[in-house]
N, C-alpha and C positions, 0 to 999 in steps of 0.2 A: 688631484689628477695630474698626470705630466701631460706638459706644455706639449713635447712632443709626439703623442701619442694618440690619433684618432678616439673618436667621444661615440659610444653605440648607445642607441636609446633600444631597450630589447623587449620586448612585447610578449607576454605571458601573462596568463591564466593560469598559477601554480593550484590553486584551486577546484579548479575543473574536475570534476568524477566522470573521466574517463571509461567506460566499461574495457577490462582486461589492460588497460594501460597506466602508467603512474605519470603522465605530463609532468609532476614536480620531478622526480628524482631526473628527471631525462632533461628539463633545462635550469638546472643546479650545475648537472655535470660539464653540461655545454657552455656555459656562462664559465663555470670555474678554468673552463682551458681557453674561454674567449680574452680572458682576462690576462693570457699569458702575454698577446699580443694588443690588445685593445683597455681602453677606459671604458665602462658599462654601466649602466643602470636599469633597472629591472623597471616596467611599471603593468599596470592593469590596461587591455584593452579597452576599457571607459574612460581610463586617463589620457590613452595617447591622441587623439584630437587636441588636448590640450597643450600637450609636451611634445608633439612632431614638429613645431618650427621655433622650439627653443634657442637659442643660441649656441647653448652651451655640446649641442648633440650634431656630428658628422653624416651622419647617417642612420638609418629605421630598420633592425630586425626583427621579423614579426617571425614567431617560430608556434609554442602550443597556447594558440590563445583561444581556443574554443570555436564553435561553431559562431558563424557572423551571426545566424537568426535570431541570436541570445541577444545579441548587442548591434543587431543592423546599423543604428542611426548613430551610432560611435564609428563602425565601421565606415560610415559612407564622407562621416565628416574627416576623418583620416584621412581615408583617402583621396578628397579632394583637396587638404590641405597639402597636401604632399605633392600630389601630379600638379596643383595648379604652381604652388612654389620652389619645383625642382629640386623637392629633398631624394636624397639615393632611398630608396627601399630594397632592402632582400628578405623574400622573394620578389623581385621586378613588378610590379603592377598591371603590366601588359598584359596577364598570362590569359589564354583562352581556354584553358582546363574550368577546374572549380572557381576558379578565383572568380568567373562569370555567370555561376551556377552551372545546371546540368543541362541546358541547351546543345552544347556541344557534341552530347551523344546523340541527340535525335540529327544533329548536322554530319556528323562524320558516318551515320548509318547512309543517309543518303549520300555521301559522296564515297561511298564503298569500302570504307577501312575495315579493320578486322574487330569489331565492337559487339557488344550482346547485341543483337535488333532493336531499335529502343523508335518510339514513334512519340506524338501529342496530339493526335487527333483523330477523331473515333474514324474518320475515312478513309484513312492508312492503319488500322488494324490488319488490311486484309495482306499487309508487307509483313506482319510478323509468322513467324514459324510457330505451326502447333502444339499446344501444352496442355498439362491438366491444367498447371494454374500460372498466373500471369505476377511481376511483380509492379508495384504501382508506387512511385518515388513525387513529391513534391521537388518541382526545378530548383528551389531554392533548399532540398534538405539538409541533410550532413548527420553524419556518427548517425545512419540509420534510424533518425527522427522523423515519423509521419509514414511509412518504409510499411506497405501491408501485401499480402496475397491474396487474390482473388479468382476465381473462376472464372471460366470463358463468359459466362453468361452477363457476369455482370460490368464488363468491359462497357457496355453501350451507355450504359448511365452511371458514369465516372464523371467529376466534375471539372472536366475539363478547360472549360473559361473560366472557373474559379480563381481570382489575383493571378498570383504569375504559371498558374494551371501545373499537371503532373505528365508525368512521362509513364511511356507504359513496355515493359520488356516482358517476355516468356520465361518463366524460371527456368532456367538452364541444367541440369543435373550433370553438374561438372566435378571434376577427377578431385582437383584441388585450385586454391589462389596462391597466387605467387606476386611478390612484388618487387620492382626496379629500383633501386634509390642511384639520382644524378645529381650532383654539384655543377650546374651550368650544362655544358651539353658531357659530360663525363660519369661513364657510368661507374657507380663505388660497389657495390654489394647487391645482391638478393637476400631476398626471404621466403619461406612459402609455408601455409597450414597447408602441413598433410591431411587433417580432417576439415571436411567442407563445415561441418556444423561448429569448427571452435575456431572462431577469425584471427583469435590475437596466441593462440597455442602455435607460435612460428620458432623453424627451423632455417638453418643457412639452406642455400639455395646454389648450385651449381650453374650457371646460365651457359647453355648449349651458342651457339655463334647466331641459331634460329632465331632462337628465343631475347638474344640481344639485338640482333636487325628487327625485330617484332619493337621492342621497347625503342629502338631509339628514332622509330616511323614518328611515332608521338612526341618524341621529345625534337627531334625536326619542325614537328609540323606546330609545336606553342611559339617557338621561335623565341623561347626566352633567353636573355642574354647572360645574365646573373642570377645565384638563388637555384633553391632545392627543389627538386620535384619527385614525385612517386608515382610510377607507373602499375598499378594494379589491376593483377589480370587473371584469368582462369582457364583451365584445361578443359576445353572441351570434350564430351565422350568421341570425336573422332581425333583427337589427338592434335588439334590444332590450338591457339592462344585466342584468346579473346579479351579486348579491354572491359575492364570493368570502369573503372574511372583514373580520371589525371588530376593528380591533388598536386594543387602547383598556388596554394595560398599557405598551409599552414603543415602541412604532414607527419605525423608523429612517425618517429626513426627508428625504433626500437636498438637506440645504440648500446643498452644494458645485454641486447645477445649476440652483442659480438665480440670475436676475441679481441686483444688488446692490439695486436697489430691492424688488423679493421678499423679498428674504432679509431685509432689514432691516424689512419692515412684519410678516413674519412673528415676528421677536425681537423688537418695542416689543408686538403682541400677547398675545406670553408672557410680558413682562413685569408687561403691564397684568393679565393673570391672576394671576399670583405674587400680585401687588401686594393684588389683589381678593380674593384668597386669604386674606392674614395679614393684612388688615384685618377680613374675618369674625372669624380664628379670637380 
């Protein structure tokens, strides 16, 4: 490795079966162009507990490492090994999207943002808007794991206090999903399924100046300072956006559908963050 050139420890799960996505081919490609400007090593999120305060490593990029519930108790020692030792991480650690689970949608409902309805306790059902059917999310899920619909009726005996308990929103029967992708507070591209029923069948994305004031409310209000995030959200039947979630820990990018000028202003982005990154630390 050159003396001169910052040390990334880069955090993947090439492994991962993904539904509709290939996490390897996408941090191969990333890694291969991280390499123009940095030194790199790839390891397993069960590893990095052990390899975050190596010497030989500048800074921690965690990009497609899977869901944490796979590997919680690696995740946590991580990330305490890091926040407590003052290693850079990108994504930022701060973040209040996913990186803290899904609490945040039952908090930003109550503070009025533009979110599905989302509640955690049977005595504010009566805040959600009526549906046939309801969807029911574990606070801690990801990649639609634990993810069920139910009926009004059976709302009342949901397990609510169960460990870190579920959230509960009204299926929504929306237009389509569309999503934001930010390098820091900078917005690079959209994406969106035109069909509600296929998540990862995405197309480029035009974003109206709305539709970008809508996405960067969110990205103001995680207040992350370095590091990727993905605003994903849906078109309501009256025409207006609604968050669906702030994936601000690990986001897959789908940089394999975009053209080369995209994809490339997107990687000198990440780079310039890295860069702006270990020049803080």
């Amino acid at each position: 490795m050159a003396a001169d050139r910052s040390r990334l420890l880069f955090v993947t799960d090439l492994a991962y079966p993904a539904k509709g996505r290939r996490y390897c081919d996408e941090d191969i490609f990333l890694t291969s162009r991280l390499r123009e400007d940095f030194d790199l090593a790839l390891c397993h999120p069960l590893d990095a507990p052990a390899l975050v305060d190596s010497p030989g490593f500048d800074a921690v990029v965690v990009r497609n490492s899977g869901p944490v519930l796979h590997h919680q108790a690696a995740y946590d020692a991580f990330r305490d090994r890091a926040t407590g030792r003052g290693i850079p991480v990108c994504t930022q650690l701060t973040g209040k999207g996913d990186q803290a689970g899904k609490q945040y949608l039952v908090d930003l409902t109550a503070q009025g943002f533009p979110v599905i309805p989302t509640v955690d306790r049977p005595e504010d059902l009566g805040l959600l808007t009526r549906a046939a059917e309801y969807v029911v999310k574990p606070k801690l899920g990801a990649d639609s794991i634990g993810l069920e619909f139910v009926p009004p009726e059976r709302l009342r005996d949901l397990a609510y206090d169960d460990g870190p308990g579920v959230l509960v929103q009204p299926r929504v029967d929306f237009r389509y999903e569309v999503s934001f992708y930010y390098v820091d507070h900078t917005f690079q591209y959209a994406l969106y399924a035109p069909s509600p029923d296929r998540r990862w069948h995405l197309e480029r994305y035009e974003p109206t100046p709305a539709d970008l004031d809508f996405a960067a409310r969110f990205i103001d209000w995680n207040d992350i300072d370095h590091g990727i995030q993905r605003v994903d959200a849906c078109r309501a039947p009256d025409g207006g956006l609604l968050l669906v979630e702030l994936e601000d820990l690990n986001p897959y990018l789908s940089l394999d559908l975009l053209d080369d000028a995209t994809r490339d202003a997107f990687v000198g982005s990440f780079k310039a963050s890295l860069h702006r990154l270990l020049g803080r630390s």
